[in-house]
C-alpha positions as CSV (number, residue, x, y, z in Angstrom):
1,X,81.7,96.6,99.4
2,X,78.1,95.4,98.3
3,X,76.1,93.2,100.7
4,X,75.0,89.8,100.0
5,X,72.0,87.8,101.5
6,X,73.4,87.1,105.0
7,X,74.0,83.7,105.5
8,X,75.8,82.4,108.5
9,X,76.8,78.8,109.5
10,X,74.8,77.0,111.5
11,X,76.7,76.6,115.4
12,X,76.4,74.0,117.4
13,X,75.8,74.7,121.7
14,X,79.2,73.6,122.2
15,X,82.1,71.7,120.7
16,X,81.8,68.5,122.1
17,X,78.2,68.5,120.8
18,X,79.4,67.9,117.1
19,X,82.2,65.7,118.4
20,X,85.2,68.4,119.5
21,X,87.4,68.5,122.7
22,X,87.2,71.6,124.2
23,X,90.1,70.5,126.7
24,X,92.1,69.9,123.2
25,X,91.3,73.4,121.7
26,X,92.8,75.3,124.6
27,X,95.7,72.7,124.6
28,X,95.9,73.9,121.0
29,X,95.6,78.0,121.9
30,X,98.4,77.3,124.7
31,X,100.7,75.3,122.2
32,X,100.3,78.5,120.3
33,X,101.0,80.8,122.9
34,X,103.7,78.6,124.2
35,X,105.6,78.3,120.1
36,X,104.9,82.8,119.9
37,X,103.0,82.0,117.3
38,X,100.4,84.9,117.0
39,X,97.2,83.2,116.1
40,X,94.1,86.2,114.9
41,X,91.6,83.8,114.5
42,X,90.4,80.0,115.0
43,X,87.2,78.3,113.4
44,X,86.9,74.7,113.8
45,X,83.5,73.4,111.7
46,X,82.6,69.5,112.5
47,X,79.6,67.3,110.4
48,X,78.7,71.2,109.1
49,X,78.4,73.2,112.2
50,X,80.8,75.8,113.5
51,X,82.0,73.6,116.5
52,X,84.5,76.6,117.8
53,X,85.5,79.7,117.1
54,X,87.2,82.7,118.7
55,X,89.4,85.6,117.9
56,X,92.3,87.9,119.2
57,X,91.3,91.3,119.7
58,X,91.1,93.6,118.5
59,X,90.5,90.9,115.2
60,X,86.9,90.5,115.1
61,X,84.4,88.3,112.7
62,X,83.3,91.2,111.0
63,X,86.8,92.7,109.5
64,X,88.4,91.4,106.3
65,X,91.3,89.4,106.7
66,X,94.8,89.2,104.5
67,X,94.2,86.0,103.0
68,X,97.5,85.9,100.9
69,X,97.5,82.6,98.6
70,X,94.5,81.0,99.8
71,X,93.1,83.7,97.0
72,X,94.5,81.0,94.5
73,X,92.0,78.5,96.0
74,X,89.4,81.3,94.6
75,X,90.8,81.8,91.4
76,X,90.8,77.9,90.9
77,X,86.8,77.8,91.6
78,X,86.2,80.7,89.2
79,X,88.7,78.7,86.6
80,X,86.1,75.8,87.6
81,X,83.2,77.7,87.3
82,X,84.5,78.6,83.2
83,X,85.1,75.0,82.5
84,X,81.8,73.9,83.9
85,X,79.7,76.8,81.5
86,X,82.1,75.3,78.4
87,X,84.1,79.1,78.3
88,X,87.7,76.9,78.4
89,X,89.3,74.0,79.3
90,X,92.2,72.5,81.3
91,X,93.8,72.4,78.1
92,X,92.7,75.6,76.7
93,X,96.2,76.9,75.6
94,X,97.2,80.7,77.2
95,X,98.8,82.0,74.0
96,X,95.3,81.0,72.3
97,X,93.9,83.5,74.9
98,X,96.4,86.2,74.0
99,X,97.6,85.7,70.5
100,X,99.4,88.9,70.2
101,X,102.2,87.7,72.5
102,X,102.9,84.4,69.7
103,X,106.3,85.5,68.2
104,X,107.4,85.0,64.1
105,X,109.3,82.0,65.3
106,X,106.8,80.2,67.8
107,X,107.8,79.7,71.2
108,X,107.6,75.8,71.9
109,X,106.9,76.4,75.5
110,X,104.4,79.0,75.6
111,X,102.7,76.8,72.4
112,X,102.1,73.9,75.7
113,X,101.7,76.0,78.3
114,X,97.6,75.5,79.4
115,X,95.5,76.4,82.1
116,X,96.9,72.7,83.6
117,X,100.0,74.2,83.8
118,X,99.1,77.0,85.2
119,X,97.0,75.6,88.1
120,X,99.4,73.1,89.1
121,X,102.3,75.3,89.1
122,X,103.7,73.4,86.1
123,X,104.0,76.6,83.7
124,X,107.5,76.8,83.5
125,X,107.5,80.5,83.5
126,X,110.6,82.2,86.2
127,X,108.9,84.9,87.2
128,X,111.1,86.7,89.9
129,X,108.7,87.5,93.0
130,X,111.4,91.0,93.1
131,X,109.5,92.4,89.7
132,X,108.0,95.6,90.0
133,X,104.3,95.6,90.3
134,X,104.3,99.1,90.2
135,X,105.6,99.6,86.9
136,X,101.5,98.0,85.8
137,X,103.3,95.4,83.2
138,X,101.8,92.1,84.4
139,X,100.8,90.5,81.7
140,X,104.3,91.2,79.7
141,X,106.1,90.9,82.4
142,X,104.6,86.9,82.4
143,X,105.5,86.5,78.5
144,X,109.1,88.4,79.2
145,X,110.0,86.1,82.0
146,X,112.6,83.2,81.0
147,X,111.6,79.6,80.7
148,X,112.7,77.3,84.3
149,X,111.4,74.2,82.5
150,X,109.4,73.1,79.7
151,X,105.3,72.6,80.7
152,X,104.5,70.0,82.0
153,X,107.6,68.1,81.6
154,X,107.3,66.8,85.8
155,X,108.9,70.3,87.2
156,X,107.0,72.2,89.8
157,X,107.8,75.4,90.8
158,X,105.3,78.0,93.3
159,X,104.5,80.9,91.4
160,X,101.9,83.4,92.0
161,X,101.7,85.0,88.7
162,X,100.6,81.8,87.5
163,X,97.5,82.4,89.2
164,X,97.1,85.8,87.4
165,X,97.7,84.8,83.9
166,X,94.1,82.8,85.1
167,X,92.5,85.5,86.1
168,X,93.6,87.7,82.9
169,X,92.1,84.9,80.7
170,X,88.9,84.8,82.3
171,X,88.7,88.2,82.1
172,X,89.3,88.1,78.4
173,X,86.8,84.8,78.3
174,X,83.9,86.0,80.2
175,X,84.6,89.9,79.4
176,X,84.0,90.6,82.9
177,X,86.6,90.9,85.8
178,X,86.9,88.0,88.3
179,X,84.8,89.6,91.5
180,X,82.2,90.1,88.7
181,X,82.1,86.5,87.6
182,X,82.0,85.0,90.8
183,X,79.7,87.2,92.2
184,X,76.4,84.9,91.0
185,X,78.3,81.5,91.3
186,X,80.1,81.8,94.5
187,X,79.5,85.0,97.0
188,X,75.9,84.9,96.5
189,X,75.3,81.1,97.0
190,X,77.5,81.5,100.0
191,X,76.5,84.3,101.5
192,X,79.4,86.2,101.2
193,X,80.0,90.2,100.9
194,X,81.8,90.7,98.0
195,X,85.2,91.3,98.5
196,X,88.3,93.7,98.2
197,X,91.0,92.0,95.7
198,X,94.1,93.8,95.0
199,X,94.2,94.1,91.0
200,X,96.2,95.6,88.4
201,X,95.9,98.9,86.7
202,X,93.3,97.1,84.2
203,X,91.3,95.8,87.0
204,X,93.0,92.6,86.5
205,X,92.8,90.8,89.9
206,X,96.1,89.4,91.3
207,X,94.8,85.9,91.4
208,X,97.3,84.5,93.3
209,X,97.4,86.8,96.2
210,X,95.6,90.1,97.7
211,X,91.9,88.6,98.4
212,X,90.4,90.1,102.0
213,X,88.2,87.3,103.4
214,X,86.3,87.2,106.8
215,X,87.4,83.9,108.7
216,X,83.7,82.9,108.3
217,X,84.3,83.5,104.7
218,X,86.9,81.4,104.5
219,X,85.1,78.3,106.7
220,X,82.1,78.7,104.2
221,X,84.0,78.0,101.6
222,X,86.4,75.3,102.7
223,X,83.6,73.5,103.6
224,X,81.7,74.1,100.5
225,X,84.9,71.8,99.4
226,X,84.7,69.3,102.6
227,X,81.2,68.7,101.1
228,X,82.1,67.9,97.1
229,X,80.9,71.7,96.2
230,X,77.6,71.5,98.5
231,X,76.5,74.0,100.4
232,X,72.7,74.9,102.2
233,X,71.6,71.6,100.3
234,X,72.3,73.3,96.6
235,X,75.5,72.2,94.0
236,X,77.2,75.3,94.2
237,X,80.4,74.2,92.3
238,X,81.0,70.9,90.0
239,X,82.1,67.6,92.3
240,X,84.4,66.5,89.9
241,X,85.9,70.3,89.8
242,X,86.7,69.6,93.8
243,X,87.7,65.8,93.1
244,X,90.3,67.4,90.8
245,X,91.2,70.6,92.6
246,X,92.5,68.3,95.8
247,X,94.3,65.5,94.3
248,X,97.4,65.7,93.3
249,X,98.1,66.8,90.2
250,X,101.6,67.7,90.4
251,X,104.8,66.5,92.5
252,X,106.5,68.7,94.0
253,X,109.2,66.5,96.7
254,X,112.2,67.7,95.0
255,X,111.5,71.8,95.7
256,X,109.7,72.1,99.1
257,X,111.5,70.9,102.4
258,X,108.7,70.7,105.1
259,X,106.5,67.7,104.8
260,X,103.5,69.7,104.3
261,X,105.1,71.4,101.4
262,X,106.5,68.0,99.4
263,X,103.1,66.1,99.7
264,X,101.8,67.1,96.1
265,X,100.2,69.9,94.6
266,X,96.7,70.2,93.0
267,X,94.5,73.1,91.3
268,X,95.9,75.7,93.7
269,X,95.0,73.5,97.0
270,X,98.2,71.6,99.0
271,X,97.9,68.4,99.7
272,X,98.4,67.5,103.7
273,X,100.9,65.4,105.6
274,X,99.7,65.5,108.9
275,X,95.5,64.1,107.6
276,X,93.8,62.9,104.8
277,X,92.8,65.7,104.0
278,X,94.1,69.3,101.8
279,X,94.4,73.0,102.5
280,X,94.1,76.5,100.7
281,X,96.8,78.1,102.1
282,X,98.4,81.5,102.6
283,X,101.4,82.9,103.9
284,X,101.9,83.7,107.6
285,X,100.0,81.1,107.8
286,X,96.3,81.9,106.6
287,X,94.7,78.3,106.2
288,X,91.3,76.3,105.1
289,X,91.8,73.2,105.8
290,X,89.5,70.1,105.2
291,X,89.9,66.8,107.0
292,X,88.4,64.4,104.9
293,X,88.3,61.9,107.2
294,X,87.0,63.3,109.6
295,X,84.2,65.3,108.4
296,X,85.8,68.8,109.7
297,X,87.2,71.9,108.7
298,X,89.9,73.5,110.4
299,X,90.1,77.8,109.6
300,X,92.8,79.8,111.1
301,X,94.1,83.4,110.7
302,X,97.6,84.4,111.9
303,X,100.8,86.3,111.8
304,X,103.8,83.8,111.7
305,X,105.4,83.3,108.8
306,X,107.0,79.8,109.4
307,X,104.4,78.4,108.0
308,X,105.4,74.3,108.6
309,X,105.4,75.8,112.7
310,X,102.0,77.0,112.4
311,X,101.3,73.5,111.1
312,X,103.1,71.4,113.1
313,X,101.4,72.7,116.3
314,X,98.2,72.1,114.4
315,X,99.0,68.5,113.7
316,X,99.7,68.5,117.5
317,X,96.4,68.7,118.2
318,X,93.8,68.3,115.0
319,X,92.2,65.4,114.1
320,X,93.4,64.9,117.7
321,X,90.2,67.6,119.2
322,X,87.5,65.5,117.0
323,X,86.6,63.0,119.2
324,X,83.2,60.9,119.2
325,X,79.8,62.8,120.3
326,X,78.8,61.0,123.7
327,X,75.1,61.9,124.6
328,X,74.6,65.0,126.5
329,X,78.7,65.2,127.0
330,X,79.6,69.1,128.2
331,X,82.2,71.1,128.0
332,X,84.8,70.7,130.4
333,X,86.7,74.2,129.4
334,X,86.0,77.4,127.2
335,X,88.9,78.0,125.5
336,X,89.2,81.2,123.9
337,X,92.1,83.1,122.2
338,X,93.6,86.1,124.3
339,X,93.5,89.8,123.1
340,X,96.7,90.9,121.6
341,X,99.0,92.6,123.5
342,X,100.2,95.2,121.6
343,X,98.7,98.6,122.7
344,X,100.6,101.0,124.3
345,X,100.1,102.2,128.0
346,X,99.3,105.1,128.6
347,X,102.5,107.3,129.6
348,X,103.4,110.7,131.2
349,X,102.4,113.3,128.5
350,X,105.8,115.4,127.3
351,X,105.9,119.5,127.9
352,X,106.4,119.6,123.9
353,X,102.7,118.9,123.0
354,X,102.0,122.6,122.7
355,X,104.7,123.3,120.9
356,X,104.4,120.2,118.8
357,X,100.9,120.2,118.3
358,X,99.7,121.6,114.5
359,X,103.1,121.6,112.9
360,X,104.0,120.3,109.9
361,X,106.9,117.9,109.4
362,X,108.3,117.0,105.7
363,X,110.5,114.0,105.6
364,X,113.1,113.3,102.9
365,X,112.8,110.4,100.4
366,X,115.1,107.4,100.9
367,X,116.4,107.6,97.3
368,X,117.6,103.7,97.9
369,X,114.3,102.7,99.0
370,X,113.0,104.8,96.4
371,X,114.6,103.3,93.8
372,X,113.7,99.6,94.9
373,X,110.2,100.7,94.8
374,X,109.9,100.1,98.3
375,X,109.3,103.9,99.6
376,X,109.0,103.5,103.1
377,X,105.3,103.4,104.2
378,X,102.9,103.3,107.0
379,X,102.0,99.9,105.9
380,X,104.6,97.1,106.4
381,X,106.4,95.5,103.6
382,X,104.7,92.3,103.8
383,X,101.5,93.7,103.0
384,X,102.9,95.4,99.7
385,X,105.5,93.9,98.5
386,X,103.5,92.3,95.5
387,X,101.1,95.3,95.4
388,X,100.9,97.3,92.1
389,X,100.5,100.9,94.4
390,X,102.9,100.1,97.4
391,X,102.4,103.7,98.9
392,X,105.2,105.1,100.4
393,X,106.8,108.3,101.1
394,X,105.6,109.4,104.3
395,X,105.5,113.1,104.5
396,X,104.0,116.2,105.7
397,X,103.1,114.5,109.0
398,X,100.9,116.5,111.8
399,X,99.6,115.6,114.9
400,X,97.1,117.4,117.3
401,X,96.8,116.3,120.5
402,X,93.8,115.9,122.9
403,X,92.8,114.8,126.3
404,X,92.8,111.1,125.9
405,X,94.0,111.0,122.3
406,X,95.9,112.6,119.3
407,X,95.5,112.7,115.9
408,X,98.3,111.4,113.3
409,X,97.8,113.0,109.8
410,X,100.3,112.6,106.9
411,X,100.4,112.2,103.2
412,X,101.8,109.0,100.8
413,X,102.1,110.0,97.3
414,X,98.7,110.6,96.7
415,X,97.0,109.3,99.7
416,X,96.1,111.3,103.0
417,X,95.5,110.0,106.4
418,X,94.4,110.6,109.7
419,X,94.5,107.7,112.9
420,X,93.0,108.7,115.9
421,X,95.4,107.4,118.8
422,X,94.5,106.3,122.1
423,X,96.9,108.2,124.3
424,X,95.5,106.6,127.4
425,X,96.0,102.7,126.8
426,X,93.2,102.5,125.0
427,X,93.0,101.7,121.2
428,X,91.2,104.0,118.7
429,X,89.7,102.6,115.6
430,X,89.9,105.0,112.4
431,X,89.1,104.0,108.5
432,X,92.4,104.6,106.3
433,X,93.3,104.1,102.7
434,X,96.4,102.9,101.8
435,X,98.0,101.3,98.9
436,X,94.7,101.5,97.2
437,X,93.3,99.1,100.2
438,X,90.9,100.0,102.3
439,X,91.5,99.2,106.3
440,X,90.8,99.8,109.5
441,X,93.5,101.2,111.5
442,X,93.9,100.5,115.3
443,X,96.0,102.4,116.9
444,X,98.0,104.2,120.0
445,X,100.5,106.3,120.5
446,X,102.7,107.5,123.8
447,X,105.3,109.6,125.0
448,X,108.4,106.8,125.5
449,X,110.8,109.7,126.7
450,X,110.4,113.5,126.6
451,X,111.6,113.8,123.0
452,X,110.5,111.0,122.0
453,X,106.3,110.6,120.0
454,X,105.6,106.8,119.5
455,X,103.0,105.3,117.7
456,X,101.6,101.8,117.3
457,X,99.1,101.2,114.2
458,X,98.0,98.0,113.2
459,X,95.7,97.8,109.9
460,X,93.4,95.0,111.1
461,X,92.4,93.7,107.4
462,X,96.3,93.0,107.4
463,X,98.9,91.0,109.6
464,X,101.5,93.7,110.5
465,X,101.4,96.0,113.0
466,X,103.5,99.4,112.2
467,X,105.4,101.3,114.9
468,X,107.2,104.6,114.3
469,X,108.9,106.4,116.8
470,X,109.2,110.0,115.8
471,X,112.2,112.2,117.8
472,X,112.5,115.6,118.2
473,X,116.2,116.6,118.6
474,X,115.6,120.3,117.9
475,X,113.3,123.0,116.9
476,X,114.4,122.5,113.2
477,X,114.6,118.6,113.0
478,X,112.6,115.3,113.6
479,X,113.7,111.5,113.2
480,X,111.5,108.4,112.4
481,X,112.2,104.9,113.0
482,X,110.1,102.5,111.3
483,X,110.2,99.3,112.6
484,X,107.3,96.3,112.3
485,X,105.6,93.6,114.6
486,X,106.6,91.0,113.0
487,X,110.0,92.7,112.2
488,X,111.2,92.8,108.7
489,X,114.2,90.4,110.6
490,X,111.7,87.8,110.7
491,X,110.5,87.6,107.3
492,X,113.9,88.1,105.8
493,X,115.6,85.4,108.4
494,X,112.7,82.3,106.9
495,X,113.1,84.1,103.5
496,X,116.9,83.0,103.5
497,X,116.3,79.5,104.3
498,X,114.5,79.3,100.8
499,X,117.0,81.5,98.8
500,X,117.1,79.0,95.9
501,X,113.9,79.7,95.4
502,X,113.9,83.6,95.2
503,X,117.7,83.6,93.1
504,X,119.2,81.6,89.9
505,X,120.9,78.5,90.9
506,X,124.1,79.6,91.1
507,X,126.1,79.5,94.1
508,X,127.7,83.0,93.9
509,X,124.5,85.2,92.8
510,X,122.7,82.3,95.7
511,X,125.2,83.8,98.7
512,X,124.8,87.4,97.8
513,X,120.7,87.0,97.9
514,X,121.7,85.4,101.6
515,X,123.4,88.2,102.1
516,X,120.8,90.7,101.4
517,X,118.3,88.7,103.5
518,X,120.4,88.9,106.4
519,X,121.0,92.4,105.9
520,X,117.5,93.9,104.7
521,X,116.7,95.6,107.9
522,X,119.5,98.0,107.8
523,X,118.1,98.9,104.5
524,X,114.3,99.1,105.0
525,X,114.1,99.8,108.5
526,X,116.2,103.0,108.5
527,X,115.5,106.2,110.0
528,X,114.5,109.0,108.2
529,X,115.2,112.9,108.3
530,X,112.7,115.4,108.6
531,X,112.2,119.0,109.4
532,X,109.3,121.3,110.2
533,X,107.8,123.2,107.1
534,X,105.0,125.9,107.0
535,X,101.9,125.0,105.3
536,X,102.3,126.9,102.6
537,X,105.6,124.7,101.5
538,X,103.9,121.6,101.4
């Protein structure tokens, strides 16, 4: 990751110095503690200065964050950055872009569709959030799809490949890949490192999803938006670019069912019940919020996946923390997020280290898991489930142990591993590559019986933490149980509440995908078989 000028926000002494309770922000942090909504980090900016900010360790400011779909929010500024330079326009046509998809009998759909479409979510294009990113077809996987609705004909319908049909075309446009073009009109002006973005097997980057951020990233740029594209005192992106990113440009009350989600649509920023204002916003609720009215920013990092929750307990208390500045007014509390409480403690150590320690186990391939293209992984589903290397396969697993610690090694397809575990209560941090991601793994690990290893490992760019328990029944044979914090029940249970959205609209093919929402974790989260090899028949 290259290094940009460093440029931080300026902070002011203390929030009520720029006009912010800090009585109200730790009524907010309880309200999230009392909903279990697990919040990673908080920055609330107010007339341009970081008024508060905290995070829940181990998060810290300097480690990249899962920023889901806010990475639309950056794909629209680099779509904004080619329309200022004259590269396209909103009505730049995508099969102008890439002619060799225009069939002998024209398409009358994909003749309309334009970059309008696909920034508003107006496109048309069904494309099923279950295809295969692994199978590196993205771009004729978009043409394949079927038609939902004709362009622009008042529809709206969320999807993320929308987003990297944009990024493919500026590609094509500016011959250089996104990170590349926005590297001199947006990182640079803001100060930001430039980034990891998950891409395709042409370097293609997702667009819609799999941008890392740092929070500050994030509050630098949402208020590069609160201020009409200023930022430091320089233009950085066109006004009318951010005039036209957050109004709405699309309806969208007849799909969404949470007021935040039916208040209109614009260039890849939501438009906001609860304030005047508009958000970039990701799933398990990563958000950028700006409060027009109020001159302030709201930036928050989390793990819960109800989304309209998250929200609501914002609403709860934001505008309600900006108050007006009062002279020399002080703090009356320092509200600060708690550390997670997710490591293990440290445990009676099991007579079957020696043995244990330096062997080898192979595990067996779930062939249905396998065949889904979701290989089970030390990495969570909800990190890559829209990835186009999703890992998978644990195998030929090895720990050694030491006084306070052990070491986990293992392999995934072509990727190999070691986490350092705290075996006293204590977290270790270790640098992992996974999915083609880099992260920073945090991790411990305890005896929770005699027979029985466990290890907790949470990849701090991401929202998941991983937990395997590994038992020994025999010389011969292990088990793993893979199970997730927040578990795969979690995701699939507010998955199933929108199942129109991930299956046709028929009511038959509609109550088996309900179904197999209620009934994914007996699929993913299965235990595996294993057995102890020599190293020679790895």
């Amino acid at each position: 990751m290259n290094e940009n000028k460093k440029i931080s926000l300026e902070r002011a002494d203390y929030p009520e110095q720029v006009g912010v309770s800090s009585r109200e922000v730790a009524e907010l942090i309880k309200d999230f503690k009392d909903s279990n909504i697990e919040v990673h980090s908080i920055m609330i900016l107010r007339h341009g200065k970081v008024a508060f900010e905290s995070w829940a360790e181990p998060y810290a400011p300097d480690i990249p964050h899962a920023m889901y779909s806010v990475s639309k929010s950056f794909t629209s500024a680099a779509v904004g950055f080619a329309v200022s330079e004259g590269l396209i326009t909103t009505d730049t046509r995508l099969i102008d872009i890439f002619p060799e998809f225009r069939k002998e009998d024209p398409d009358a759909n994909l003749e309309m569709l334009s970059v309008h479409h696909l920034l508003s979510m107006q496109s048309g294009k069904g494309v099923s959030v279950f295809t295969d990113k692994g199978k590196n077809r993205w771009i004729k996987d978009f043409f394949d799809a079927p038609w939902s609705f004709t362009p622009g004909d008042g529809h709206w319908e969320y999807i993320s490949e929308n987003q990297y049909m944009l990024c493919a075309m500026l590609t094509r446009v500016t011959g250089m890949s996104v990170i590349e073009y926005l590297t001199p009109r947006l990182f640079e002006p803001l100060g930001i490192d430039v980034p990891f973005w998950e891409h395709d097997i042409d370097g293609i980057e997702a667009g819609g999803w799999g941008l890392f951020l740092k929070t500050e990233d994030v509050a630098k740029f949402t208020l590069m938006y609160q201020q009409k594209g200023m930022f430091n005192g320089k233009q950085v992106i066109p006004a009318d670019w951010v005039h036209k990113s957050q109004k709405v440009q699309a309806l969208n009350e007849s799909v969404n069912k949470t007021p935040d989600s039916q208040s209109g649509y614009g260039y890849c920023f939501w438009r906001c019940a609860g304030t005047n204002g508009y958000r970039a916003d990701g799933m398990f609720s990563q958000f950028g919020i700006v409060a027009k009215d109020y001159d302030a920013c709201f930036i928050l990092t989390a793990s819960e996946i109800d989304e309209q929750k998250t929200r609501d307990c914002i609403w709860r208390h934001f505008p309600k923390c900006l108050i007006e500045i009062d002279g020399e007014q002080t703090p009356e509390e320092k509200p600060a997020l708690a550390p997670l409480d997710e490591d293990l403690p440290e445990m009676q150590r099991s007579t079957l280290e020696d043995w244990l320690d330096g062997k080898v186990m192979k595990f067996q391939k779930n062939l249905v898991l396998s065949t889904a293209g979701f290989p089970v992984s030390m990495l969570p589903i909800p990190i890559v489930y829209m990835s186009g290397d999703r890992a998978g396969g644990i195998t030929n697993v090895v720990f050694e142990f030491q006084e306070d610690t052990c070491t986990m090694t293992w392999d995934e397809g072509d990727e190999h591993n070691t986490i350092l575990c705290g075996m006293d209560g204590k977290a270790r941090k270790s640098p992992i590559t996974l999915a083609g991601m880099p992260f920073t793994a945090n991790s411990t690990a305890a005896w929770t019986s005699q027979n029985e290893l466990t290890v907790h490992m949470r990849p701090l760019q991401a929202v998941c933490q991983r937990i395997i328990k590994f038992t020994f029944d025999d010389e011969d044979e292990v088990t793993f149980h893979p199970s997730s914090k927040p578990p795969i029940t979690a995701l699939a249970e507010h998955l199933k509440k929108d199942v129109d959205v991930f299956f046709p609209p028929f009511a038959p093919v509609q109550k088996l995908g309900t179904i197999a929402f209620e009934q994914a974790h007996h699929v993913i989260d299965v235990p595996h078989k294993g057995k102890f090899i020599n190293e020679d028949e790895k």
